[in-house]
C-alpha positions as CSV (number, residue, x, y, z in Angstrom):
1,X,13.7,-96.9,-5.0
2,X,11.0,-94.1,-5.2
3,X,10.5,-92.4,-8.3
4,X,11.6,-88.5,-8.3
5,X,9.4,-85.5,-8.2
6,X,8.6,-83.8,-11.7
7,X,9.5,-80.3,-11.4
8,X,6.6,-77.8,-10.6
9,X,5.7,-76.1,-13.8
10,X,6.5,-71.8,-13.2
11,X,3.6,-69.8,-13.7
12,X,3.3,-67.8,-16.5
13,X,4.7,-64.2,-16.2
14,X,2.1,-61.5,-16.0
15,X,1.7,-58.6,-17.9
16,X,0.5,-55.9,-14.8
17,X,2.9,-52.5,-14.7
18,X,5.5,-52.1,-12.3
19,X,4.3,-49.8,-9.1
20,X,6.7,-47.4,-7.3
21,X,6.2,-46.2,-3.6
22,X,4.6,-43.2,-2.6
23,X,7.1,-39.7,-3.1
24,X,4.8,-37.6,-1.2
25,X,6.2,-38.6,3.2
26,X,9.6,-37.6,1.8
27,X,8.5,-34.7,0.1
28,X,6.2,-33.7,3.2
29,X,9.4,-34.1,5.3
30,X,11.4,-32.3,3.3
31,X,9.4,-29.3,3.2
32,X,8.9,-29.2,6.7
33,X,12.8,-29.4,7.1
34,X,13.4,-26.3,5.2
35,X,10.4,-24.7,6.8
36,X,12.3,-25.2,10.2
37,X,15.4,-24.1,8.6
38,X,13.6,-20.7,7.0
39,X,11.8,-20.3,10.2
40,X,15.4,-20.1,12.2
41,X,16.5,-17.6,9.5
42,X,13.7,-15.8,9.7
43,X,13.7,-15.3,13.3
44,X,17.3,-14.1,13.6
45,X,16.4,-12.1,11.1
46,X,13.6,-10.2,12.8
47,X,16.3,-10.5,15.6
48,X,19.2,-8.9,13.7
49,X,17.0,-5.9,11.7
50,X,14.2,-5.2,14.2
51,X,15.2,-6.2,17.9
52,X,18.5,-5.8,18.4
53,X,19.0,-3.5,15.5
54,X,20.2,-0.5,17.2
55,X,23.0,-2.6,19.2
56,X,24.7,-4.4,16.2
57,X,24.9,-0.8,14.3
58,X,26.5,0.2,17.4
59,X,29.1,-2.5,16.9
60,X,29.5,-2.0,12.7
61,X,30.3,1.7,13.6
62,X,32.8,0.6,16.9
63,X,34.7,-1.6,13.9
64,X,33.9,0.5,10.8
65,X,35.0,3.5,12.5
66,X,39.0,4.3,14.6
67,X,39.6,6.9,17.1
68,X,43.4,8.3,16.7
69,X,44.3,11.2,19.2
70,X,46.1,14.6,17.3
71,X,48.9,15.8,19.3
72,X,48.9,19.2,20.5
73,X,52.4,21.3,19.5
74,X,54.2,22.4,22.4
75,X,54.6,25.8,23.0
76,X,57.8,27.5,22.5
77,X,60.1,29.3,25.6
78,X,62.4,32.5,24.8
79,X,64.7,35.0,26.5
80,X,62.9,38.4,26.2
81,X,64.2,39.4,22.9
82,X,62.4,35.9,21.3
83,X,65.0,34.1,21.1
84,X,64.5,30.5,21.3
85,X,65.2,28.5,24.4
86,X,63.1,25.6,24.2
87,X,61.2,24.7,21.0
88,X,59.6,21.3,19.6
89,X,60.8,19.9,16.6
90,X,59.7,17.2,14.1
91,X,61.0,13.8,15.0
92,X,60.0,9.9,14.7
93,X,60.2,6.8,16.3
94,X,62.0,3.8,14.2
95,X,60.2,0.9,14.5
96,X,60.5,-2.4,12.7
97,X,58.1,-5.2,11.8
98,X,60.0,-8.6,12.8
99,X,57.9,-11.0,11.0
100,X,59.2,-9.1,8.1
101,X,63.0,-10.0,7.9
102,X,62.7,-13.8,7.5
103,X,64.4,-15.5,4.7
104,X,60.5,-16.0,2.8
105,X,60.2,-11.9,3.3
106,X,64.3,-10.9,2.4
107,X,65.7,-14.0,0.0
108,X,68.4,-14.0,2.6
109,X,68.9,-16.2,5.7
110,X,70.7,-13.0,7.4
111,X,68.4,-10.2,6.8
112,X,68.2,-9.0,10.5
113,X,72.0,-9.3,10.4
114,X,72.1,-6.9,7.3
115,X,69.1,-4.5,8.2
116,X,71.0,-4.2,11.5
117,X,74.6,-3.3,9.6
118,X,72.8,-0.7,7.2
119,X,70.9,1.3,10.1
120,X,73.2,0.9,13.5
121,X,75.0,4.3,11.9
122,X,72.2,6.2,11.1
123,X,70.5,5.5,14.7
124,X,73.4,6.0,16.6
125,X,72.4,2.2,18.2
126,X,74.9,-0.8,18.7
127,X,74.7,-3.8,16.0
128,X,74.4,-6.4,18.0
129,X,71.3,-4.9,19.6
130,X,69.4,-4.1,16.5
131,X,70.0,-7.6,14.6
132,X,68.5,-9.2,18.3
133,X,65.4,-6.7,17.6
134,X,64.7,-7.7,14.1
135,X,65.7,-11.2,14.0
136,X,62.4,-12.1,16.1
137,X,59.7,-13.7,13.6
138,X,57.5,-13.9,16.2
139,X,56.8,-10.4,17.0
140,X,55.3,-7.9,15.0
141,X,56.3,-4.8,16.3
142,X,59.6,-3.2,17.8
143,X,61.4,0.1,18.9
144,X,64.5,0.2,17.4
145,X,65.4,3.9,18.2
146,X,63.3,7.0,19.3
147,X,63.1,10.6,18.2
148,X,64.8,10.6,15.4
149,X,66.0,13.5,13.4
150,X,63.6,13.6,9.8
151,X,67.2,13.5,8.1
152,X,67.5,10.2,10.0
153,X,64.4,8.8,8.1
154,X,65.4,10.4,4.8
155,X,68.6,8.2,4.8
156,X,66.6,5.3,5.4
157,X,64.3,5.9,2.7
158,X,67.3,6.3,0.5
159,X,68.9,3.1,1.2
160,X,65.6,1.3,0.8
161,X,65.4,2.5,-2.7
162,X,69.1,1.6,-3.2
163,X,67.8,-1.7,-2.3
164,X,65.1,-1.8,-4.5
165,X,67.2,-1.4,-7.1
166,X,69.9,-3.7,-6.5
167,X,66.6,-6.5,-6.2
168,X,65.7,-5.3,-9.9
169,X,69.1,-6.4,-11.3
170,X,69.6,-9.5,-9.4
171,X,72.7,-7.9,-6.9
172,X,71.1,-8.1,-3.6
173,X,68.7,-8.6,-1.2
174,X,65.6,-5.4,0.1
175,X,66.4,-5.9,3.9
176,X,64.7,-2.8,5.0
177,X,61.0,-3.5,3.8
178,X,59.7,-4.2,7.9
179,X,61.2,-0.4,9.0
180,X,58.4,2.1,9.3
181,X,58.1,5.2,11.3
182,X,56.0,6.8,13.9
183,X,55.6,10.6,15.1
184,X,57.1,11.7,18.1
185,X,58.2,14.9,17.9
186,X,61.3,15.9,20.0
187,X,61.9,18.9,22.3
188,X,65.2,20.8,21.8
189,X,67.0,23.3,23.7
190,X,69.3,25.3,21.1
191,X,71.6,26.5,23.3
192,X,72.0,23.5,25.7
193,X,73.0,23.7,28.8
194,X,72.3,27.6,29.1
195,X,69.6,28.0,31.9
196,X,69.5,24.9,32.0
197,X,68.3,25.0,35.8
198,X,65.4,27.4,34.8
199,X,64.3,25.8,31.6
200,X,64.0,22.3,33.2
201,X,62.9,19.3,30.8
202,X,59.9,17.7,29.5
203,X,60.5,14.1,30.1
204,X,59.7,11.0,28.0
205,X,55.9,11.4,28.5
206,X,56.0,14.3,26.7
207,X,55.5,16.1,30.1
208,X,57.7,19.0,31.8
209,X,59.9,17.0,34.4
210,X,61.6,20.7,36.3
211,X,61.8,24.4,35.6
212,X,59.4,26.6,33.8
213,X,58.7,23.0,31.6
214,X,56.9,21.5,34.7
215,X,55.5,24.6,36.4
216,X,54.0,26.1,33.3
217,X,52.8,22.4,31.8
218,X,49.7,23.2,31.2
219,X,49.8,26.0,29.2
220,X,53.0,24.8,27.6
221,X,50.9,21.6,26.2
222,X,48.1,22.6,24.9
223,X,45.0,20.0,24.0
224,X,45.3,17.4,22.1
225,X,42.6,16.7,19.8
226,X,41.1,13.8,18.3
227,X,40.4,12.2,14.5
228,X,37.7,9.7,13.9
229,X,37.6,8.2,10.1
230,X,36.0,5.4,8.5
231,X,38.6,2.3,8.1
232,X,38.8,-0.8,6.0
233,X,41.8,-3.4,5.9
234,X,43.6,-1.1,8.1
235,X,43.3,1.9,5.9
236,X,41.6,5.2,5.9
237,X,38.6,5.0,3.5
238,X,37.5,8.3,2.4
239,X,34.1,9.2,4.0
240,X,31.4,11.5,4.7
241,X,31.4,10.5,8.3
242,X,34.9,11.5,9.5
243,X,34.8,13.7,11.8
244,X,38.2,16.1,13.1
245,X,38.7,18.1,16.8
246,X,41.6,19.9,16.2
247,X,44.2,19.8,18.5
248,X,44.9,23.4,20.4
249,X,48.9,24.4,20.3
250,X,50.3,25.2,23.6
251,X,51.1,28.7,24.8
252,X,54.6,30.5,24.0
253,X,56.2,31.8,26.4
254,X,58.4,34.3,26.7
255,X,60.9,35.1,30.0
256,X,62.6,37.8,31.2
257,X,66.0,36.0,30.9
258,X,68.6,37.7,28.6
259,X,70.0,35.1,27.0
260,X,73.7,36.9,26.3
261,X,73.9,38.0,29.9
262,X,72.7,34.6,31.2
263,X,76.0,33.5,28.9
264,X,78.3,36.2,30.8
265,X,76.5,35.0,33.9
266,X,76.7,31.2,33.7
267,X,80.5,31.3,32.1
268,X,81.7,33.2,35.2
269,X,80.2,31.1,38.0
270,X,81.3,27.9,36.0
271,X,84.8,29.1,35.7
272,X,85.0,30.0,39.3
273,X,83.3,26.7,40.8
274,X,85.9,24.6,38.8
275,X,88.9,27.3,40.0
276,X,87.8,27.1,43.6
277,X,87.2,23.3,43.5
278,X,83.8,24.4,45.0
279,X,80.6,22.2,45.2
280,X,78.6,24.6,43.3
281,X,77.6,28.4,43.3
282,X,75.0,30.3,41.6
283,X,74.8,34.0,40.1
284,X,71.6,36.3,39.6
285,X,71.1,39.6,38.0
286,X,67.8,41.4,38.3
287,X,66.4,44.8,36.6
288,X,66.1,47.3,39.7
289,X,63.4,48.7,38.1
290,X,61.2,46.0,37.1
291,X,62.1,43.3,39.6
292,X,63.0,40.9,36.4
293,X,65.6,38.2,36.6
294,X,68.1,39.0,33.7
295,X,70.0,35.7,34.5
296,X,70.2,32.9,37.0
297,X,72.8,30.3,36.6
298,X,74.2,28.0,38.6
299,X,77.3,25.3,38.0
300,X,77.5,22.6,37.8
301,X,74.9,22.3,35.2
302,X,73.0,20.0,32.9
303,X,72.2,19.7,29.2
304,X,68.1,19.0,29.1
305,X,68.9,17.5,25.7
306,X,70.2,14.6,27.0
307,X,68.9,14.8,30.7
308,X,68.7,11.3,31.7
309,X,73.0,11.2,31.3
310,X,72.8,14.5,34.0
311,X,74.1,13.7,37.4
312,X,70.6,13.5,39.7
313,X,71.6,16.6,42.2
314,X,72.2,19.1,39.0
315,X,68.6,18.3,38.0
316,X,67.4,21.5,39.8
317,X,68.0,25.1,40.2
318,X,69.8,25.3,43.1
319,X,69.7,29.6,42.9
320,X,66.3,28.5,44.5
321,X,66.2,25.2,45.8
322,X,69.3,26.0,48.0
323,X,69.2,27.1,51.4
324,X,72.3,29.3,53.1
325,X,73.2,31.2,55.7
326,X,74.5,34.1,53.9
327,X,76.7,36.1,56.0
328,X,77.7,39.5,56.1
329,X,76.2,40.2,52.8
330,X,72.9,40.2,55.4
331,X,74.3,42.6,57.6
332,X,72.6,45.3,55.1
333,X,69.1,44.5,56.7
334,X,70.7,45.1,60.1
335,X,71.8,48.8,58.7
336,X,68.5,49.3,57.1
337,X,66.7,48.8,60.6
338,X,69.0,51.1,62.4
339,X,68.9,53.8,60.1
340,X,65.3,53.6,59.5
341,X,64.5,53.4,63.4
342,X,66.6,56.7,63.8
343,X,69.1,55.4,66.2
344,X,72.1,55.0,64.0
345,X,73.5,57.1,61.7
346,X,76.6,56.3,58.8
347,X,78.7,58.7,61.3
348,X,77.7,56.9,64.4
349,X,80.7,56.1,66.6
350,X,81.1,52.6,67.0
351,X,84.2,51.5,69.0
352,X,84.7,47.5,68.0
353,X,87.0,45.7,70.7
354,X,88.5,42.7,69.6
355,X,86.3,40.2,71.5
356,X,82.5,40.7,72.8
357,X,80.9,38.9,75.6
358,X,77.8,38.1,75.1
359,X,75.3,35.1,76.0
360,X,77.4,32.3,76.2
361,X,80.4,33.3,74.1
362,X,82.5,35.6,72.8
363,X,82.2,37.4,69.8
364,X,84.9,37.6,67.6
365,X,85.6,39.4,63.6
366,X,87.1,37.0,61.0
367,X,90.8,38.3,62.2
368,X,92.5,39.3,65.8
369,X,92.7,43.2,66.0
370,X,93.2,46.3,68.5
371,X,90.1,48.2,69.3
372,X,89.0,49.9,65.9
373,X,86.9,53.4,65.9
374,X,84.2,52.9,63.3
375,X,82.0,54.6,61.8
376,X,78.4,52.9,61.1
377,X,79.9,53.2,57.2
378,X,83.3,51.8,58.6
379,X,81.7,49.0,60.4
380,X,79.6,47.8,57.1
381,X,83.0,48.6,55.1
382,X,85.3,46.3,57.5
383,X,82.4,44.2,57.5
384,X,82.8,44.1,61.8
385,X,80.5,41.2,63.2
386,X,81.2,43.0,66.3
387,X,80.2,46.4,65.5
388,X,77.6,44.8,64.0
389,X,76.0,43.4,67.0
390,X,76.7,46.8,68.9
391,X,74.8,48.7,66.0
392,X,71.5,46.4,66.6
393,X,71.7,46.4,70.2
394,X,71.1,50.3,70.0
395,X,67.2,49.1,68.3
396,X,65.9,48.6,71.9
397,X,67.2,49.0,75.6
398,X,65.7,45.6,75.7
399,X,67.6,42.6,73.9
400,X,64.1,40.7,72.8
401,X,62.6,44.0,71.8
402,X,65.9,44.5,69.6
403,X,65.0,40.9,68.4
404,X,61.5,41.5,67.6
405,X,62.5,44.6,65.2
406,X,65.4,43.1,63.6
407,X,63.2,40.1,62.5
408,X,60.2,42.7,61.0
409,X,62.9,44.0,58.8
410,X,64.5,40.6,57.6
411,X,60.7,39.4,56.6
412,X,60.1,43.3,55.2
413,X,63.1,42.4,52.8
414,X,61.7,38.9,52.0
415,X,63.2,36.5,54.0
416,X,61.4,33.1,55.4
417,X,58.8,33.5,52.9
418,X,58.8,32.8,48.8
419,X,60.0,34.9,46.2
420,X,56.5,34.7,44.4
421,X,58.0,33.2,41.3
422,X,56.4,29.9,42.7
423,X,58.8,28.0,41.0
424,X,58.9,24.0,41.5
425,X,61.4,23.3,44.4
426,X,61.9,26.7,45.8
427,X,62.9,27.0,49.5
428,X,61.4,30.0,51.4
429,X,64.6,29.7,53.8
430,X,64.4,29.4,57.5
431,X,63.5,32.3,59.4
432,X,62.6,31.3,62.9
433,X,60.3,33.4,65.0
434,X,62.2,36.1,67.3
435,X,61.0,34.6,70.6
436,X,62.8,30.9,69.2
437,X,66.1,32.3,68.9
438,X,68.6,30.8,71.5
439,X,70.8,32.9,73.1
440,X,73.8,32.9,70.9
441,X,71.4,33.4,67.6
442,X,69.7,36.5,68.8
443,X,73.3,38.0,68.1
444,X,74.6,36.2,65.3
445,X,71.0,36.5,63.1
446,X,72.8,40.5,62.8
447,X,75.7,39.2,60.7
448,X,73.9,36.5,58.3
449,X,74.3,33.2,60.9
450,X,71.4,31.8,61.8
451,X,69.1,32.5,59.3
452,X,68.8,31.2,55.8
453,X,68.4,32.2,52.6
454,X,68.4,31.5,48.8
455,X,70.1,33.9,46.1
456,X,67.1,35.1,44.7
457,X,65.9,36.3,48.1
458,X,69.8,37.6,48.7
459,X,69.7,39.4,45.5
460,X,66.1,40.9,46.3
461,X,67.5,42.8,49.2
462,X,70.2,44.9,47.1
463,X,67.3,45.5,44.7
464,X,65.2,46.9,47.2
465,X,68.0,49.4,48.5
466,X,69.2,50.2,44.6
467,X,64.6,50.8,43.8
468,X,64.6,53.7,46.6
469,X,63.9,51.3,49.5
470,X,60.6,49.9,47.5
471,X,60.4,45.8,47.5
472,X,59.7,44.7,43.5
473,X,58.7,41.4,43.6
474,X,61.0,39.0,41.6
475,X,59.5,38.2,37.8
476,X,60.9,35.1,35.5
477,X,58.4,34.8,32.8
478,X,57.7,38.7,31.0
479,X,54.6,37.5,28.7
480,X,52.7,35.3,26.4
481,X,51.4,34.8,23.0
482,X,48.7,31.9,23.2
483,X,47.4,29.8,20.1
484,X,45.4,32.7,18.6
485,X,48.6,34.4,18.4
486,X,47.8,37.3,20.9
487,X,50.4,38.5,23.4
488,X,49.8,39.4,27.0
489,X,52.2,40.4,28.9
490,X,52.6,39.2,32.7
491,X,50.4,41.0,35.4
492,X,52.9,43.5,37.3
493,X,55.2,42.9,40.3
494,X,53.9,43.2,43.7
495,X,55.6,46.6,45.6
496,X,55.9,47.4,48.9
497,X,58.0,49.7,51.0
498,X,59.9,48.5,52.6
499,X,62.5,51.6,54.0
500,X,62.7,55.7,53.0
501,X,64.0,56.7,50.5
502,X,66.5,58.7,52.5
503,X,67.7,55.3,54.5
504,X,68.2,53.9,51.0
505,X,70.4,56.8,50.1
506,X,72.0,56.4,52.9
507,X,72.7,52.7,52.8
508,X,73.7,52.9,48.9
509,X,76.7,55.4,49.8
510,X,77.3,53.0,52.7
511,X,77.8,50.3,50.0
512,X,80.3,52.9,47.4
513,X,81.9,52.9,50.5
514,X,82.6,49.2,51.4
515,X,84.1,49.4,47.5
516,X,85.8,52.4,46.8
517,X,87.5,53.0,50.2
518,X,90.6,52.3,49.9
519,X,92.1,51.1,53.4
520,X,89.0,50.1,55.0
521,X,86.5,48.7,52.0
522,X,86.5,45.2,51.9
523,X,85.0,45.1,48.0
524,X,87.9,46.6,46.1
525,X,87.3,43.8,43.8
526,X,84.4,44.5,42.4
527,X,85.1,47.8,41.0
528,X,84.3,49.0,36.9
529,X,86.2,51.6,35.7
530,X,84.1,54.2,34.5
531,X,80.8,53.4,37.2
532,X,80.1,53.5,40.3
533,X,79.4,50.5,42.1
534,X,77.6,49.5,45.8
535,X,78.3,46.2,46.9
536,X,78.7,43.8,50.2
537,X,81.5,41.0,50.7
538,X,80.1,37.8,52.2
539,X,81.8,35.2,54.1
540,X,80.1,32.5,56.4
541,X,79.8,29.1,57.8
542,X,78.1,26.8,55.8
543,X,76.0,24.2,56.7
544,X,77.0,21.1,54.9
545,X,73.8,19.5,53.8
546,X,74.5,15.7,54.2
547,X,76.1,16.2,57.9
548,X,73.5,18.8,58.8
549,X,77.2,20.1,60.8
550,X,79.3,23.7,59.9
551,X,81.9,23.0,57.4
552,X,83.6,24.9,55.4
553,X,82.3,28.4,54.0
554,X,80.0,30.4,51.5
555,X,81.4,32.9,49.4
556,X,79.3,36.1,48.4
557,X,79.3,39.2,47.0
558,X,76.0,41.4,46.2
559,X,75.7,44.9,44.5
560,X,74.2,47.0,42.3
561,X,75.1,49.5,39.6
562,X,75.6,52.7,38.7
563,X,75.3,53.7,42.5
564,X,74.0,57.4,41.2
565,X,71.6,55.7,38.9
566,X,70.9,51.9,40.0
567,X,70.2,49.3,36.7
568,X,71.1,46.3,37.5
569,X,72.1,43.9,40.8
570,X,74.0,40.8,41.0
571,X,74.7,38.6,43.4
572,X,77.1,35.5,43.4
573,X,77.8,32.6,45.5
574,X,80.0,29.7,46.4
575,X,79.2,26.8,48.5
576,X,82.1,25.2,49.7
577,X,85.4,26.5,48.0
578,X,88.1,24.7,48.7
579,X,91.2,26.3,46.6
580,X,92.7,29.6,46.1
581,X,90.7,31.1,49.6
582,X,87.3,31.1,50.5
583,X,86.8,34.6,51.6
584,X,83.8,36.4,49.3
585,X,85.7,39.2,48.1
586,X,88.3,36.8,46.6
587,X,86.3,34.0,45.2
588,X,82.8,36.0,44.0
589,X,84.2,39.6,43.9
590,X,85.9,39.3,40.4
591,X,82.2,37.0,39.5
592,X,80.7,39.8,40.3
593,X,82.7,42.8,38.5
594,X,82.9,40.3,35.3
595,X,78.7,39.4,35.2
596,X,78.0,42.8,36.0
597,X,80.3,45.1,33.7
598,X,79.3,42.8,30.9
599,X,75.8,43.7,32.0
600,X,75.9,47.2,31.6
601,X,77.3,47.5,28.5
602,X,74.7,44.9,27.1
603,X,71.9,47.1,28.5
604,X,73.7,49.9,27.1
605,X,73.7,51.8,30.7
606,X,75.9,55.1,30.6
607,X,79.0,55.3,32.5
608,X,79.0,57.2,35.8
609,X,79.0,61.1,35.5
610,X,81.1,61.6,38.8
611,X,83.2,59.6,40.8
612,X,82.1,57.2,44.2
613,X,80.7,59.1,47.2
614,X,82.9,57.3,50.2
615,X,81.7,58.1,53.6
616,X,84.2,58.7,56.6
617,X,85.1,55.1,57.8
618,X,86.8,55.7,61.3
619,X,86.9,58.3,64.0
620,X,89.6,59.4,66.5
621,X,88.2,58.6,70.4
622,X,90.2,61.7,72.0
623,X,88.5,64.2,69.4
């Protein structure tokens, strides 16, 4: 058995200090980590503040400063005594904040349902669809009703603050914190659906959708101008550096419409469209004088206020968008050319069989008769196609020389071409060359079939005969006052002679005639006691415009008064009347004598001094 090992004695402990390692490779390292990092920073920031300095100020002032565009007032539109017609007023838009009518926002797990309750009466909007606007956490933003009246906003604000203090004493819940408001001022038309077709609309872009609105736009409109402020958190911040282009208001402006006898004028042709269960009609009334339209309705109308309820084919103004044939009120122009061309006279011997061959038919008047003796004045007072046809045959021994004349005195007196009012839609009418006219036209063109026409050009024609036989070119708008408040009036009317004076004279006792004759005038109905009026019955075929075929008849009567002194002309007509006749004297006669007697006395225009001139009408053959 071996013996064990004595343990190895330990060697005595020494007494040497403890050594630590080296700080200095961390320390080096270190340092030449923040050197790297320093070195970054310092290069971005020689990028920031020396090389790209100018494009991040660019961006600071993009975000610092906002852009907000100034809207431009509209410019007003009055009748020729100021008063208002069209005119901008202060409205808003009602918008809401959806995020804002939770149950963490209201305390109430039916906030929309409540906000909806409180404001569907004072927006005029259905419940159901408000509490489906507001009841939308998601969204941030929605339109819960447009142009609202400021009274509108005022009863909001006062049921907020009712709110409020219901909150304070622990009865309710604030609902109406997410409504807010936006401008959008409204435009108004006082007086509704009075001149309606001449006014237009400015649409919900804020730009004129027919009428004056549209044609006059620009003016109307103005500039807009522009704000650029400083912002922070979505506010304004006060600054130095805001700058401010004011916007420029639009232009005023003022037309020659009268609004009381646009009234007189529009209530009449309204009346008689629904009595006549006609498709529509249209009356005008225009200053001899100055060629200015006093009125121009038409039925039925529209209310611009609320345009977008309007039926689509009222949208216009059919007193110039509408082309007609219009009949004997026409066969005027045929008198004018043979008086003018010295080969008629008023006491020229006519004799009117009751038929007339020519071309490839038979001429016939509007009733069966034995052979009448007319005069020239009888013929225009019977209102004789056939005597008619005779008269312009004398023009020319040759029928397409006859032609050629007859057509220089229907453009002369403004048909086939524009008024001059250039307003949107207009028709010029159809006026076809002489040498295009077929062989029935060249005879019918002489009594108003044929050719057409709209009411402003009709009326223009009685002006011209009532001015002395001078053409004044139709005027709608008189003047205007632009933003620096100066007024300037409308450049004058284009004249041109277009007959004598002696043929107008002539032609004006023609017209006494045709309404103060008693057996042979066909305008009885448009007499005013007290004045003495010249006027022209009008009945023809009408073009239907969806067939493109004849059917059924226009209705017209055009005149002016006092014959001794001429003021004012009117003309009315009726497309299409289809109860109580359809001949002009009886459906626009009584238009007529009611637009134009409450014309005279609103223009204060002196009775008569005399009573009508009336010129022999018939003649006896064996004298």
């Amino acid at each position: 058995m071996s013996a064990e090992r004595p343990p190895r004695p330990r060697p005595a402990p020494r007494n040497e200090p403890l050594r630590l390692g080296s700080p200095r490779p961390r320390l080096r390292l270190i340092g030449l980590g923040l050197t790297l990092v320093m070195l970054v920073f310092t290069v971005r920031l020689v990028q920031v503040q020396a090389v790209d300095a100018t494009a991040y100020a660019d961006k600071a002032q993009v975000n610092r400063f906002v852009t907000v565009p100034i809207s431009a007032e509209r410019g007003d539109i009055t009748d020729r005594h100021g008063t208002a017609l069209a005119t901008t007023v202060d409205a808003y838009d009602i918008i809401a904040d959806p995020s804002l009518f939770t149950e963490e926002h209201t305390d109430t797990d039916d906030g929309p349902a409540q906000a909806a309750a409180l404001l569907a009466p004072i927006l005029d909007q259905e419940e159901e669809r408000l509490t489906q606007l507001l009841d939308n956490p998601g969204s941030q933003y929605a339109v819960l009703a447009r142009q609202q009246t400021p009274q509108a906003w005022a009863q909001i604000q006062d049921l907020r603050r009712t709110l409020a203090e219901r909150v304070r004493e622990g009865s309710g819940h604030q609902v109406l914190t997410g409504i807010f408001r936006e401008k959008n001022p409204k435009r108004v038309y006082p007086a509704g659906e009075l001149a309606a077709g001449v006014m237009g609309f400015v649409n919900s872009e804020g730009v004129g959708g027919g009428g004056i609105e549209a044609q006059l736009d620009p003016q109307l409109a103005g500039e807009d101008g522009t704000m650029r402020y400083a912002q922070s958190g979505g506010r304004r911040v006060p600054t130095a550096g805001s700058t401010e282009q004011p916007a420029v208001p639009g232009t005023d402006i003022e037309l020659t419409i009268d609004r009381d006898i646009q009234w007189a004028a529009q209530s009449a042709i309204a009346a008689q469209v629904d009595a006549s269960a006609a498709d529509g009609g249209y009356v005008v009334v225009q200053d001899v004088a100055s060629g200015e339209i006093l009125a121009m309705a038409s039925a039925p109308g529209y209310d611009p206020n609320n345009y977008g309820r309007a039926e689509p084919g009222t949208l216009g103004n059919p007193a110039l968008s509408d082309a007609f044939e219009p009949g004997s009120t026409s066969k005027l122009i045929s008198m004018a050319a043979v008086l003018e061309e010295g080969s008629a006279a008023p006491d020229t011997h006519v004799t009117v069989p009751n038929r007339l061959p020519r071309a490839d038919r038979a001429f016939a008047d509007d009733h069966d008769h034995d052979t009448y003796y007319l005069t020239l004045a009888g013929v225009l007072a019977k209102s004789s196609n056939i005597g008619t046809i005779l008269a312009t045959e004398t023009l020319s021994d040759e029928q397409p020389e006859a032609n050629e004349i007859l057509h220089r005195y229907l453009a002369d007196f403004g048909f086939g071409r524009p008024t001059g009012l250039a307003f949107p839609g207009e028709t010029a009418g159809i006026l076809a060359p002489p040498q295009d006219w077929n062989a029935s036209q060249q005879y019918t063109v002489s009594f108003g079939q044929g050719l057409s026409v709209n009411a402003v050009q009709a009326a223009s024609v009685y002006s011209t005969v009532a001015g002395g036989g001078e053409r004044v070119a139709p005027r709608l708008v008189r003047g205007t006052t632009g933003p620096d408040g100066q007024y300037q009036e409308s450049a004058e009317p284009d004249r041109e002679r277009v007959i004598s004076e002696e043929t107008a004279r002539q032609l004006t006792a023609m017209l006494e005639t045709v309404v103060h004759d008693e057996e042979w005038g066909t305008g009885g109905a448009a007499r005013i006691p007290g004045y003495r009026v010249a006027g022209k019955t009008g009945t023809s075929n009408r073009v239907d415009p969806e067939t493109g075929r004849y059917d059924g008849y226009t209705a017209s009567f055009a005149g002016f008064a006092p014959a001794d002194d001429p003021q004012v002309t009117v003309y009315c007509a009726v497309q299409n009347p289809t109860e109580g006749g359809y001949y002009g004297s009886q459906v626009c006669g009584p238009v007529f004598r009611q637009v134009m007697e409450f014309s005279l006395k609103a223009l204060h225009v002196a009775p008569s001094g005399e009573d009508a001139v009336t010129l022999p009408t018939t003649f006896d053959p064996d004298e």
